[in-house]
Rosetta silent file (secondary structure, phi, psi, omega in degrees, C-alpha in Angstrom):
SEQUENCE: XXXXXXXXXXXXXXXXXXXXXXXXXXXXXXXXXXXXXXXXXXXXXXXXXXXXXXXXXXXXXXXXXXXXXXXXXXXXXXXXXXXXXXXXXXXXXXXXXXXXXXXXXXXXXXXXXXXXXX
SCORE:     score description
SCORE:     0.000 S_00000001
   1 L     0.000  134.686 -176.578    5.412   30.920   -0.022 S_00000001
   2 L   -68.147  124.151  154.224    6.777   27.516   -1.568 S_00000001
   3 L   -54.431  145.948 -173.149    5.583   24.269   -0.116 S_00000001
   4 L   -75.858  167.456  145.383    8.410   21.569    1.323 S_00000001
   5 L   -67.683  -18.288  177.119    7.744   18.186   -0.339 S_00000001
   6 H  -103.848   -1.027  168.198    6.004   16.930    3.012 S_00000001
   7 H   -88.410  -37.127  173.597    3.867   19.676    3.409 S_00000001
   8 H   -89.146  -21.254  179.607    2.394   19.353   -0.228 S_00000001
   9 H   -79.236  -26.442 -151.821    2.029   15.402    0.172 S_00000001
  10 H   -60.039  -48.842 -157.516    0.559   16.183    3.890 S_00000001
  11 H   -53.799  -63.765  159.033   -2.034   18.180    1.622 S_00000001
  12 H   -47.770  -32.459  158.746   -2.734   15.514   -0.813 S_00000001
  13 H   -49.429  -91.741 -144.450   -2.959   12.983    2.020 S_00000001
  14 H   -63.119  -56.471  172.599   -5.501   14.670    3.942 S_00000001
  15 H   -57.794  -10.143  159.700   -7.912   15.019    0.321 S_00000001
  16 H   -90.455  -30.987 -175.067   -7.756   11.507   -0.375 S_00000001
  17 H   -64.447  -18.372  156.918   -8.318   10.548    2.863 S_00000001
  18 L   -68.271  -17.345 -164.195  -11.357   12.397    2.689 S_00000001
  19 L   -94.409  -72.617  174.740  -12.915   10.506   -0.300 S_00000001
  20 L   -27.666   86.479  164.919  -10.936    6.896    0.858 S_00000001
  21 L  -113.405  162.452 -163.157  -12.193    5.115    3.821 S_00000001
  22 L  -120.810  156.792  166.947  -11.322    1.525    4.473 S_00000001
  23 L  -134.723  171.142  173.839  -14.051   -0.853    5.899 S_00000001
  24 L   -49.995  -45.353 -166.142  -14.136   -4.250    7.242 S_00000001
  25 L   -87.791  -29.986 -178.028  -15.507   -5.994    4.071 S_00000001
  26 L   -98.834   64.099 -129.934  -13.640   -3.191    2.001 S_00000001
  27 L   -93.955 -169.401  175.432  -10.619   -2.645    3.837 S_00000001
  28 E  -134.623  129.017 -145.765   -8.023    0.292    2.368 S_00000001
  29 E  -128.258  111.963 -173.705   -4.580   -0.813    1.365 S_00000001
  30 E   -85.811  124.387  165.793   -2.122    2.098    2.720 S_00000001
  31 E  -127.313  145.958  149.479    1.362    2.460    0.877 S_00000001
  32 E  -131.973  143.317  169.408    4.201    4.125    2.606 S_00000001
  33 E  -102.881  137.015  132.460    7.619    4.682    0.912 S_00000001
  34 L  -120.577 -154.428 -157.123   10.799    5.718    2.023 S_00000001
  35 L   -53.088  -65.927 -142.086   14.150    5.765    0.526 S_00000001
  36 L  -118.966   -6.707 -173.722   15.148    2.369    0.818 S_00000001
  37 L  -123.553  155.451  175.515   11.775    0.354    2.549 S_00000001
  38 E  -149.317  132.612 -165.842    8.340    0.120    0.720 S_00000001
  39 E  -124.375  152.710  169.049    5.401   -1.102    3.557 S_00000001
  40 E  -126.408  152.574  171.604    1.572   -1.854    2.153 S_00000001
  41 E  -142.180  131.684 -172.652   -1.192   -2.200    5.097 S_00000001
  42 E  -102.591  104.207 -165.069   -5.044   -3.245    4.886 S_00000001
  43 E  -101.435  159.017  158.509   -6.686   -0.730    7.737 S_00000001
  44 L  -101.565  123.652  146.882  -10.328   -1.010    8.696 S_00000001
  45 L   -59.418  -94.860 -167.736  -11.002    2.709    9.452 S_00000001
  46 L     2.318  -67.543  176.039  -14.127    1.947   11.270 S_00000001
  47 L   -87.338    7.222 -169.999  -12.338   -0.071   13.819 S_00000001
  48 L    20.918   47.504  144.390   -9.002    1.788   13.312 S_00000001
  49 L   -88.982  162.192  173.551   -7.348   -1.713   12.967 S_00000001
  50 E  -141.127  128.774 -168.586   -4.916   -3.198   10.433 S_00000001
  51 E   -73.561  -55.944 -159.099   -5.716   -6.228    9.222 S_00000001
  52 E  -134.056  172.735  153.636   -3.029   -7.439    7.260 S_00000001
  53 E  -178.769  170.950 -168.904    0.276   -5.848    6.303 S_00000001
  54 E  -153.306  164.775 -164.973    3.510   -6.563    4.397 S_00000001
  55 E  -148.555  142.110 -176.187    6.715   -5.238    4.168 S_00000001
  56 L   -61.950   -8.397 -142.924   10.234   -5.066    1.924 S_00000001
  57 L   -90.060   -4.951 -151.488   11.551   -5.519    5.502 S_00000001
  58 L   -80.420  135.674 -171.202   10.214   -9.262    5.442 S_00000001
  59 H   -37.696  -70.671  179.635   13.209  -12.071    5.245 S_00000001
  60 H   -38.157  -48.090 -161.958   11.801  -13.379    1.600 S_00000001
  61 H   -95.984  -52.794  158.964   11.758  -10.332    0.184 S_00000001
  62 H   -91.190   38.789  157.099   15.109   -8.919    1.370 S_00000001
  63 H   -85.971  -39.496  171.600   17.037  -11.605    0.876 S_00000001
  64 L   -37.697  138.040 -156.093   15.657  -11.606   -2.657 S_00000001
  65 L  -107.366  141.663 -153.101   18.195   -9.748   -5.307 S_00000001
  66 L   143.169  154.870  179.861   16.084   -6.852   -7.320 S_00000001
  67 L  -107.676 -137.248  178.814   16.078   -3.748   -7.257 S_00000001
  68 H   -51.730  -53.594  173.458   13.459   -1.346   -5.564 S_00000001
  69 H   -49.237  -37.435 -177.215   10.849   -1.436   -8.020 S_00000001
  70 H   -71.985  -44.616 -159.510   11.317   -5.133   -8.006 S_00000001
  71 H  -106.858  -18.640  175.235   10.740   -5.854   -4.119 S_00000001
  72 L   -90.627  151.242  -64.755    7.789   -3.555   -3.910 S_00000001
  73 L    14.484  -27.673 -148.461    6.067   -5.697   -6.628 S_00000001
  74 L  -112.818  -65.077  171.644    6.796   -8.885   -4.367 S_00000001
  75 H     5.374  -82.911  174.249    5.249   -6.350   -1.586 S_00000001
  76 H   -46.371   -6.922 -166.941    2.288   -6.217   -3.614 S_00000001
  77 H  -107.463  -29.655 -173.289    1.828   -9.883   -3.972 S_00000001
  78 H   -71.950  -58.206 -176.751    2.725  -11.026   -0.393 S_00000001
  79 L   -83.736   10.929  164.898   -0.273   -8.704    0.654 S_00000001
  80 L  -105.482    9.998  152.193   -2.577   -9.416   -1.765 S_00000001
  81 L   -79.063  -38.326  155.806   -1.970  -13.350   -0.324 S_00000001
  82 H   -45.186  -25.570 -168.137   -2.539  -12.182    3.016 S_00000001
  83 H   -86.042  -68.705  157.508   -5.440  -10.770    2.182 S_00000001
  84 H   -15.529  -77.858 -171.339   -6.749  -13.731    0.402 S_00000001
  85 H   -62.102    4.226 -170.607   -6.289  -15.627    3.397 S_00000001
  86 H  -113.187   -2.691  176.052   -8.198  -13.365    5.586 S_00000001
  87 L    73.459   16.792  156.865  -10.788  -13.620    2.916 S_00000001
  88 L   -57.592  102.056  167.888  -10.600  -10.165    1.607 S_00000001
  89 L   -79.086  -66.182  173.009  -10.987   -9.631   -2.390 S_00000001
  90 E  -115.980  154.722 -147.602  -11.741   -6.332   -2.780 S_00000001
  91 L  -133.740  152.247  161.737   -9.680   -2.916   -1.550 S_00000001
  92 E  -109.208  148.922  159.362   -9.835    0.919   -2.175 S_00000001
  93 E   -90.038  130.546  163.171   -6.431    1.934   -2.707 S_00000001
  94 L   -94.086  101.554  171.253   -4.086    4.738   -0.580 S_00000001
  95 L   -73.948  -34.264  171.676   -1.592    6.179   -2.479 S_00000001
  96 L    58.158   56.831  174.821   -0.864    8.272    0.975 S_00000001
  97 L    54.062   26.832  164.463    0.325   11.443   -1.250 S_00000001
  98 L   -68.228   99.671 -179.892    2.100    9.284   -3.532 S_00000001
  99 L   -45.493  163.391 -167.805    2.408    9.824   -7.053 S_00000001
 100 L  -112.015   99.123 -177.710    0.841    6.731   -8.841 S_00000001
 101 L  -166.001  126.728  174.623    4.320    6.169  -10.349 S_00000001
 102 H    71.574 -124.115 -163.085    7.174    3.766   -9.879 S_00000001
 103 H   -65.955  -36.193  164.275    7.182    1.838   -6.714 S_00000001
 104 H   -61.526  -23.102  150.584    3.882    2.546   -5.743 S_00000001
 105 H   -39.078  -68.142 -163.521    2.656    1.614   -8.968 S_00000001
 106 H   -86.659   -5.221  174.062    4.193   -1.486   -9.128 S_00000001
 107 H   -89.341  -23.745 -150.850    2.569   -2.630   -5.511 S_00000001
 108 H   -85.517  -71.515 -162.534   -0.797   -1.440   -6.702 S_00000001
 109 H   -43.692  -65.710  170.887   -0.404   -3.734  -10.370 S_00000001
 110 H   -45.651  -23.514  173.114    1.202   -6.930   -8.041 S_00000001
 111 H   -85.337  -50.423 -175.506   -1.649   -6.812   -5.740 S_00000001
 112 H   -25.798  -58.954 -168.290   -4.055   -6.469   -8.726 S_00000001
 113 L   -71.951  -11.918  173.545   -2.165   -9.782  -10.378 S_00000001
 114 L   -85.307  -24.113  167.652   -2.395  -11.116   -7.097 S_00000001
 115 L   140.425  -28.346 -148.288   -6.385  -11.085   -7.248 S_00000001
 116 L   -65.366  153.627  149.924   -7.427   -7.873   -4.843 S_00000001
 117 E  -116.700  142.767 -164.424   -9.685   -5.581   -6.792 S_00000001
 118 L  -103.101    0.000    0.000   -9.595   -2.122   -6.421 S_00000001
């Protein structure tokens, strides 16, 4: 029997999430995609808080003219300032059953260029 597409990322999900944990000093910076929105988040697992997060949804970024690829890059930058200012540096990254391709891609390289290290 064939997997759906959300049943094989569910899959993929659950096996990174085994290796991936976010901590206070290391926190873990969670992408989710849908069609048209791209959201990044800095979780503490331990304390099953989120620290920082950032979103296409935020007035700078969709007022800005670009196309998808383009505003999750801006994503990537706005939360690697938050993070900065919360004094955070380094991240593990959660692709969250993503392919490391395209939008997700481009948040992971803009936070990189932004300072966070992975």
């Amino acid at each position: 029997m064939a997997l759906t597409k959300q049943e094989r990322r569910e899959r993929i999900k659950k096996r990174i999430h085994r290796v991936v944990t976010g901590t206070s000093a290391t926190p873990r910076l969670c992408v989710f995609r849908s069609n048209c929105q791209i959201y990044a988040q800095l979780i503490d697992d331990r304390s099953g808080k989120t620290l920082a997060y950032a979103s296409s949804l935020e007035k700078d970024i969709a007022a800005a003219a670009g196309n998808k690829t383009e505003k999750a890059a801006m994503v990537g930058k706005l939360i690697a300032n938050k993070a900065k200012a919360i004094n955070i540096e380094q991240v593990v990254f959660d692709r969250n059953g993503y392919l490391y391709h395209g939008r997700v891609k481009s948040v992971a390289e803009a936070a990189r260029e932004g300072g966070l290290k992975f």
